[in-house]
N, C-alpha and C positions, 0 to 999 in steps of 0.2 A: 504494500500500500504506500504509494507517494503521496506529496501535499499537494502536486497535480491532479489527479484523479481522486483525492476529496475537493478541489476548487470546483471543477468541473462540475463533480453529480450535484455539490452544495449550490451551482451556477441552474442547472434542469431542476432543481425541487423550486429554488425563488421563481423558477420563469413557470414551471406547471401550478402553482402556488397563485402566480401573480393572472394565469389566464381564467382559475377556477374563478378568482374573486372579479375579475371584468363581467363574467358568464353572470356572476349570482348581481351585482348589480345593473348588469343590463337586465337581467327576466324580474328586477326590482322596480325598474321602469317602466317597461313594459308595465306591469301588474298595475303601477299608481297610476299611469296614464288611460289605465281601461283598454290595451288592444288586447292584453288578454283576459280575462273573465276568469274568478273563481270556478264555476263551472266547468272551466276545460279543465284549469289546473286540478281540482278533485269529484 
């Protein structure tokens, strides 16, 4: 194990980390803006 190949995977958890949270607050405006509807989502 180098201090390489921990920067790197520590570099893909911030970036899969940083796209989950764009995801949940895009489907967060969505929701308050009304293009989606409670009803679809449950």
């Amino acid at each position: 194990m180098s201090y390489q190949t921990d920067r790197r995977s520590r570099t893909r958890a911030i970036a899969v980390y940083m796209t989950l949270l764009m995801l949940g607050a895009a489907l967060g405006f969505l929701v308050r803006f009304g293009v989606i509807t409670d009803h679809i989502l449950w």
